[in-house]
GUDOFI-678304 format. One record per atom (N, C-alpha, C): residue number from 0; residue in three letters; atom name; x, y, z. Coordinates in Angstrom, 2 decimals. Layout:
N
site num->NUM | residu->ala | atome->CA | u->X | v->Y | w->Z
...
END
This chain:
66
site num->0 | residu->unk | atome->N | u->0.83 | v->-1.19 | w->0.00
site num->0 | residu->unk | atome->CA | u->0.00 | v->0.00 | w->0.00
site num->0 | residu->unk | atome->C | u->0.88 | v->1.26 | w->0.00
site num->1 | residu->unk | atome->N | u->2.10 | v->1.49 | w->0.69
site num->1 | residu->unk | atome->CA | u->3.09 | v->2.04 | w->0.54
site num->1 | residu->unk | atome->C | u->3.61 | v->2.76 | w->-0.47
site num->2 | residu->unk | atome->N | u->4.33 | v->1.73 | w->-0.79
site num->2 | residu->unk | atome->CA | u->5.07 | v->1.64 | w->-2.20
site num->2 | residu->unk | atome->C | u->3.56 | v->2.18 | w->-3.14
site num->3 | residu->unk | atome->N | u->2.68 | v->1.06 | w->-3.00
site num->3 | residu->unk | atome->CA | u->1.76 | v->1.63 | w->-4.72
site num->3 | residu->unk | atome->C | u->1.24 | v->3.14 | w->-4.48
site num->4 | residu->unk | atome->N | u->1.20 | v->3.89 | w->-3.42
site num->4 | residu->unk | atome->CA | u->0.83 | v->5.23 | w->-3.35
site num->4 | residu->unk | atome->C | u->2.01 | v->6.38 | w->-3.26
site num->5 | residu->unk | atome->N | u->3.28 | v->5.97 | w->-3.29
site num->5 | residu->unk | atome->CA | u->4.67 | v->6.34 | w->-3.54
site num->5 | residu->unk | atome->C | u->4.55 | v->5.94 | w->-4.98
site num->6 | residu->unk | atome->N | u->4.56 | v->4.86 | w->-5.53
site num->6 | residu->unk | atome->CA | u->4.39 | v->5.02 | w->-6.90
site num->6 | residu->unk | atome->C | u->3.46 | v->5.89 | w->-7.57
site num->7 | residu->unk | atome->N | u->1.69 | v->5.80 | w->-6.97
site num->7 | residu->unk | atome->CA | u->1.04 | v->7.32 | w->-8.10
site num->7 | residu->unk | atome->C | u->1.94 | v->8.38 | w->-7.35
site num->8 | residu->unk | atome->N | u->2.31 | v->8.92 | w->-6.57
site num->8 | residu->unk | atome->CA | u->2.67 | v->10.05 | w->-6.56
site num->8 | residu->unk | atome->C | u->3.44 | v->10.46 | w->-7.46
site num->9 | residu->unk | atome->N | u->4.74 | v->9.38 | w->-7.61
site num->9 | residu->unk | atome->CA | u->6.14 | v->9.71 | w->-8.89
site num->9 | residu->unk | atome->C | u->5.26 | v->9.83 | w->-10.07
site num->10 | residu->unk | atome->N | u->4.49 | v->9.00 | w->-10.24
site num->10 | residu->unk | atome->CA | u->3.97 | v->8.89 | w->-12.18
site num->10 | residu->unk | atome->C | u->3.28 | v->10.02 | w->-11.98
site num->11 | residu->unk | atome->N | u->2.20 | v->10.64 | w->-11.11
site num->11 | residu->unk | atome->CA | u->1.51 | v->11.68 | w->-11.28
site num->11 | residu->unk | atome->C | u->2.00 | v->12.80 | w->-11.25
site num->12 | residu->unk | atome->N | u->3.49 | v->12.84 | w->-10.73
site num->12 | residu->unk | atome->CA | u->3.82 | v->14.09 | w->-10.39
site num->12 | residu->unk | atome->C | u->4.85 | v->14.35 | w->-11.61
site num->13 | residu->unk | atome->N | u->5.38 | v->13.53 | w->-12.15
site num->13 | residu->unk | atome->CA | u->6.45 | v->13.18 | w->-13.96
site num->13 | residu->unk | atome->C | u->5.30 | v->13.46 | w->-14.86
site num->14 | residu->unk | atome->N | u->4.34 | v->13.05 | w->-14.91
site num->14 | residu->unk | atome->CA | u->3.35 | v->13.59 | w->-16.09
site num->14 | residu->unk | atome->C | u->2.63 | v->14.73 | w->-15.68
site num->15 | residu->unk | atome->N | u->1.76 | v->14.56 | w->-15.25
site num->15 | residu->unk | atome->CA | u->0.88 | v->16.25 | w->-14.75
site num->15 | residu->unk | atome->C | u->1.77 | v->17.52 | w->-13.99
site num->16 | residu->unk | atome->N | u->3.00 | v->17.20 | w->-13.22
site num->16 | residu->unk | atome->CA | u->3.61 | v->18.22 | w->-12.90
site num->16 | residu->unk | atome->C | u->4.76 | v->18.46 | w->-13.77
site num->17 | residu->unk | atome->N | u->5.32 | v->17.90 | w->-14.77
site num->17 | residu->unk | atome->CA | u->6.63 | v->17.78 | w->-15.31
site num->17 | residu->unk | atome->C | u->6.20 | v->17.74 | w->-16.53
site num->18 | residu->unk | atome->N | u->5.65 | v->16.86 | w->-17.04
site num->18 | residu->unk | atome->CA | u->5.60 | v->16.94 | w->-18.84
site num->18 | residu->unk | atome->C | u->4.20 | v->17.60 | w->-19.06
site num->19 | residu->unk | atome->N | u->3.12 | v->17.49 | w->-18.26
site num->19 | residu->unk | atome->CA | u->1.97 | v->18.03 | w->-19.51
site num->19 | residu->unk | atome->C | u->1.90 | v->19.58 | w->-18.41
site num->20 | residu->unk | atome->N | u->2.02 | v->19.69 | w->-17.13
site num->20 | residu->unk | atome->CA | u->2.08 | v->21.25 | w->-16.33
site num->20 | residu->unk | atome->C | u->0.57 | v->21.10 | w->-16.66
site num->21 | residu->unk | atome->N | u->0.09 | v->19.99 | w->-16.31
site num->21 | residu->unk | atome->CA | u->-1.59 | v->20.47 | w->-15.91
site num->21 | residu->unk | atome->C | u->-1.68 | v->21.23 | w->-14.46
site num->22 | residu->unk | atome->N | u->-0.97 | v->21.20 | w->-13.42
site num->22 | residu->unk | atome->CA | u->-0.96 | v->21.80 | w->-12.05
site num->22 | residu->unk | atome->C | u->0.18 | v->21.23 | w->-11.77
site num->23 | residu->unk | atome->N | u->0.58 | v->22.29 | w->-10.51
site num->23 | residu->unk | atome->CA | u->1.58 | v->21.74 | w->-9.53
site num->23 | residu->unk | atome->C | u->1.34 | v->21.53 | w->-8.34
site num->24 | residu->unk | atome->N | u->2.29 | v->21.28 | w->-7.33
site num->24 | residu->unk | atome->CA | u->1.76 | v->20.94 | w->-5.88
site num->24 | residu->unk | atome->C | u->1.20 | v->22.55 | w->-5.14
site num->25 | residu->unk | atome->N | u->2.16 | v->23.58 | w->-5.39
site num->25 | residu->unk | atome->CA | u->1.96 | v->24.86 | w->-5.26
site num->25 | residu->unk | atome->C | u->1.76 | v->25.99 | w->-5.94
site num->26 | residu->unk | atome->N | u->0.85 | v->25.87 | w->-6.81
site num->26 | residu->unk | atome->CA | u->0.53 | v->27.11 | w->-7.77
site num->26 | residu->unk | atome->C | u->0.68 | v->28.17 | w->-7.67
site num->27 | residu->unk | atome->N | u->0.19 | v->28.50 | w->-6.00
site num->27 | residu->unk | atome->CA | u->0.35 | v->29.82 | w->-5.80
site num->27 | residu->unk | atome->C | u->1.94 | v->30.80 | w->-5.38
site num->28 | residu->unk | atome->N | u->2.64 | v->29.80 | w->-6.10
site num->28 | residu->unk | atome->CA | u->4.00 | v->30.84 | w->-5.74
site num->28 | residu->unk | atome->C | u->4.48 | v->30.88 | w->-7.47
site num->29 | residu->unk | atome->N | u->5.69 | v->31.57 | w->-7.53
site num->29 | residu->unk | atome->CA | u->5.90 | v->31.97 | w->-8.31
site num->29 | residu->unk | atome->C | u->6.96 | v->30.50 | w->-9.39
site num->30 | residu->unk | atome->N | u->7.59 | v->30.31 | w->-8.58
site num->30 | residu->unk | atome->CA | u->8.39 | v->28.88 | w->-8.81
site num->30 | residu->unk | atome->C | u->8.39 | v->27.66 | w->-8.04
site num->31 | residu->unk | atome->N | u->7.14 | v->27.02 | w->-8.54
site num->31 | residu->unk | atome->CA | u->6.48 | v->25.92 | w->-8.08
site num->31 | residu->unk | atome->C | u->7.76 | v->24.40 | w->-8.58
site num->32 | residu->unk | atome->N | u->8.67 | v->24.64 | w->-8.58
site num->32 | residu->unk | atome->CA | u->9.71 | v->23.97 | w->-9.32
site num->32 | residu->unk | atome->C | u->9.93 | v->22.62 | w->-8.01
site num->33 | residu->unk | atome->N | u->10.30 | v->23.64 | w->-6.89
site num->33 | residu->unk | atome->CA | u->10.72 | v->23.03 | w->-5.64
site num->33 | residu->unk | atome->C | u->9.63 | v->22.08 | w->-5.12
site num->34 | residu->unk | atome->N | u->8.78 | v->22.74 | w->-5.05
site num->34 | residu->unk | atome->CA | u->7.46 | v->21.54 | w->-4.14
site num->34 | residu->unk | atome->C | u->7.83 | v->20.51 | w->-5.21
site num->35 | residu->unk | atome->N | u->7.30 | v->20.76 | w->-6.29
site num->35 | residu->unk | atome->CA | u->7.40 | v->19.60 | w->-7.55
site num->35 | residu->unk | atome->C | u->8.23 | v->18.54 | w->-7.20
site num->36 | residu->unk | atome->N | u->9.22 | v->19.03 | w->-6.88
site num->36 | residu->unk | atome->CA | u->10.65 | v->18.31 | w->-7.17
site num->36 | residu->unk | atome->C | u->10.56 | v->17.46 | w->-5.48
site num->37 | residu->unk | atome->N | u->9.91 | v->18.27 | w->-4.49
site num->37 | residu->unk | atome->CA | u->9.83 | v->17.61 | w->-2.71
site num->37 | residu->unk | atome->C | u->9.36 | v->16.57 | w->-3.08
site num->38 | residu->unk | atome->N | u->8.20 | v->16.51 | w->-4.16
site num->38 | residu->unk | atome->CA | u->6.45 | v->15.92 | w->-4.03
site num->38 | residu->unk | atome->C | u->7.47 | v->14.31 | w->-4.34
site num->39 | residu->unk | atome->N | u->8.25 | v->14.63 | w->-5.54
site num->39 | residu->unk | atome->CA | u->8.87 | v->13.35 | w->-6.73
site num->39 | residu->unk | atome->C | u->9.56 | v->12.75 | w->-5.38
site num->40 | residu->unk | atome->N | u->10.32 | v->13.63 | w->-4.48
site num->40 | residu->unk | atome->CA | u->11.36 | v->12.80 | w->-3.73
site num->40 | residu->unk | atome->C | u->10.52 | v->11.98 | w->-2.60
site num->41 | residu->unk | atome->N | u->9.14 | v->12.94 | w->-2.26
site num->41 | residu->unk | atome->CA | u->8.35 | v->12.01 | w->-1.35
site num->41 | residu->unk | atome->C | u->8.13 | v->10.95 | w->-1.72
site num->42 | residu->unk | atome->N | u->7.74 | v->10.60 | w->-2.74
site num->42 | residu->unk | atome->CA | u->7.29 | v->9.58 | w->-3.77
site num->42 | residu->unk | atome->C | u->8.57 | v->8.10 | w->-3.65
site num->43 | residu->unk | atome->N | u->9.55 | v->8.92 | w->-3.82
site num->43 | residu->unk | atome->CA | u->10.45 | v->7.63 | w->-4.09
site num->43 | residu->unk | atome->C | u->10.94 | v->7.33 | w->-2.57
site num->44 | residu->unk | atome->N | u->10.76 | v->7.87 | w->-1.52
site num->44 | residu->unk | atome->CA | u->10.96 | v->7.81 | w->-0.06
site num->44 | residu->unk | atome->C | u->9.47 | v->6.16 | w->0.33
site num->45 | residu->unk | atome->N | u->8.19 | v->6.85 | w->0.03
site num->45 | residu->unk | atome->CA | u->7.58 | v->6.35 | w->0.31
site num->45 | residu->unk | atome->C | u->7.46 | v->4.84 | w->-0.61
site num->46 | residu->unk | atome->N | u->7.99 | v->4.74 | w->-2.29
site num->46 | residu->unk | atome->CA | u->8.22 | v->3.24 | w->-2.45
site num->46 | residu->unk | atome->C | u->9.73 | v->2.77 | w->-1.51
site num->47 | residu->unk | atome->N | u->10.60 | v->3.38 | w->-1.39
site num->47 | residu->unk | atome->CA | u->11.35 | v->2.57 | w->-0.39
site num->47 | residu->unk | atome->C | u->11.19 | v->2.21 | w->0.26
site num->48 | residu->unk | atome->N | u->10.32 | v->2.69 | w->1.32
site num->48 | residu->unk | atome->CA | u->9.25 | v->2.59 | w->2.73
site num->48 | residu->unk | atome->C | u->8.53 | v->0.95 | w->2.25
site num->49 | residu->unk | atome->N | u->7.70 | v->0.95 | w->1.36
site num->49 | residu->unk | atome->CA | u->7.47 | v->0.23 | w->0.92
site num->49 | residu->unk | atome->C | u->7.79 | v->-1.30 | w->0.73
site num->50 | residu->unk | atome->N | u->9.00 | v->-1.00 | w->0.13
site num->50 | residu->unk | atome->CA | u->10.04 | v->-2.36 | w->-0.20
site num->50 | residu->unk | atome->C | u->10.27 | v->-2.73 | w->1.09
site num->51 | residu->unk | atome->N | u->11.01 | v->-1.93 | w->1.91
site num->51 | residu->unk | atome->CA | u->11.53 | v->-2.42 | w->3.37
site num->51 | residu->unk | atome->C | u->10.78 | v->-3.08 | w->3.98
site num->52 | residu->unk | atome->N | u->9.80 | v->-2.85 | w->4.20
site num->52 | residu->unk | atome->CA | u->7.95 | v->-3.31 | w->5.18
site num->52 | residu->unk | atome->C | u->7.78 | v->-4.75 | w->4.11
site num->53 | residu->unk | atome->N | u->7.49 | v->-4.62 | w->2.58
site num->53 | residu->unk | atome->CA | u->7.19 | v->-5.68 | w->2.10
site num->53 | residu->unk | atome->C | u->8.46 | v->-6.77 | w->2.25
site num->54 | residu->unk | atome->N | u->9.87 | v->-6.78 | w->2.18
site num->54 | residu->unk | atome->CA | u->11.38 | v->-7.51 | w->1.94
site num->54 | residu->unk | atome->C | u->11.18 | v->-8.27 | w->4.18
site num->55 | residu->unk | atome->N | u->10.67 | v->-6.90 | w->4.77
site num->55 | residu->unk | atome->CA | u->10.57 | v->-7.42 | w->6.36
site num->55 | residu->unk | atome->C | u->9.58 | v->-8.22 | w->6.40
site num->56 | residu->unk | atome->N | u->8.61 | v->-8.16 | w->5.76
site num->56 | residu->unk | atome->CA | u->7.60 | v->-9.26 | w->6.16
site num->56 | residu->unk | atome->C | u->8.03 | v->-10.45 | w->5.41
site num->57 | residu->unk | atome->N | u->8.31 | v->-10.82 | w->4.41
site num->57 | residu->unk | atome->CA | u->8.69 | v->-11.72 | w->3.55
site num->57 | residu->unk | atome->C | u->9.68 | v->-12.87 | w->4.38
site num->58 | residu->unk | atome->N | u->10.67 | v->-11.93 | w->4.60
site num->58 | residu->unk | atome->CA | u->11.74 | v->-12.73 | w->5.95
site num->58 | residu->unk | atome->C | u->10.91 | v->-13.25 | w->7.24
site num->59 | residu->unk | atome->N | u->9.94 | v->-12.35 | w->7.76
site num->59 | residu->unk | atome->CA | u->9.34 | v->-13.38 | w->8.78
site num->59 | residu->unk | atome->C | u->8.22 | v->-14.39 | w->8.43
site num->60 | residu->unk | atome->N | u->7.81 | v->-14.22 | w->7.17
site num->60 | residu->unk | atome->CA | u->7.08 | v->-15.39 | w->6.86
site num->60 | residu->unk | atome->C | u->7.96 | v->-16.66 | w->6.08
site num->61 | residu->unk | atome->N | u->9.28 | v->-16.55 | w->5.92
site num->61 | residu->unk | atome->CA | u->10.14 | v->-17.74 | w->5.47
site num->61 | residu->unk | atome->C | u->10.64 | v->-18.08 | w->6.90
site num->62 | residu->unk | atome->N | u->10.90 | v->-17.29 | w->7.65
site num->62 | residu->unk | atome->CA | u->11.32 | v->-17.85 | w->9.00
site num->62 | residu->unk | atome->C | u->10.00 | v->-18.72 | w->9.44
site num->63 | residu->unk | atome->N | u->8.93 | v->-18.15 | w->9.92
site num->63 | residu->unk | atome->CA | u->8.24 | v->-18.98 | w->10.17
site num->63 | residu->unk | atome->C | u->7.72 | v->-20.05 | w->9.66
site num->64 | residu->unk | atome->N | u->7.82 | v->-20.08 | w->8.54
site num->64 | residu->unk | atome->CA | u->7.51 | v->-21.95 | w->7.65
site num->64 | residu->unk | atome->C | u->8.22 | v->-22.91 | w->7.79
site num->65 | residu->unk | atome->N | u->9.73 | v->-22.18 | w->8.56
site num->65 | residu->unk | atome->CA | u->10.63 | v->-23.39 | w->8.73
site num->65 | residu->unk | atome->C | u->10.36 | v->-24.38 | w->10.06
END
């Protein structure tokens, strides 16, 4: 759940904030460049988040089958 909502954030924020500039995270400033660019790094923070939680559970469910 992590990771797949770290993932729309990156794709939504590479197409609608980066290639087509349908909106940004902060419109109302003058150089909305920076949030943009926070929003992408939240994004790839939160699939790492992701992996870690999914790679940790994985290990305690091979531990426990043994």
């Amino acid at each position: 759940l992590v990771a797949g909502w770290g993932f729309f954030n990156v794709v939504e924020g590479l197409i609608d904030h980066q290639l087509l500039g349908v909106h940004h995270v902060r419109d109302d400033l003058g150089a909305p460049l920076s949030w943009d660019i926070g929003f992408l790094v939240f994004g790839v923070i939160l699939i790492g988040a992701g992996w870690v939680l999914y790679r940790r559970g994985s290990r305690k469910l091979a531990a426990s089958a043994r």
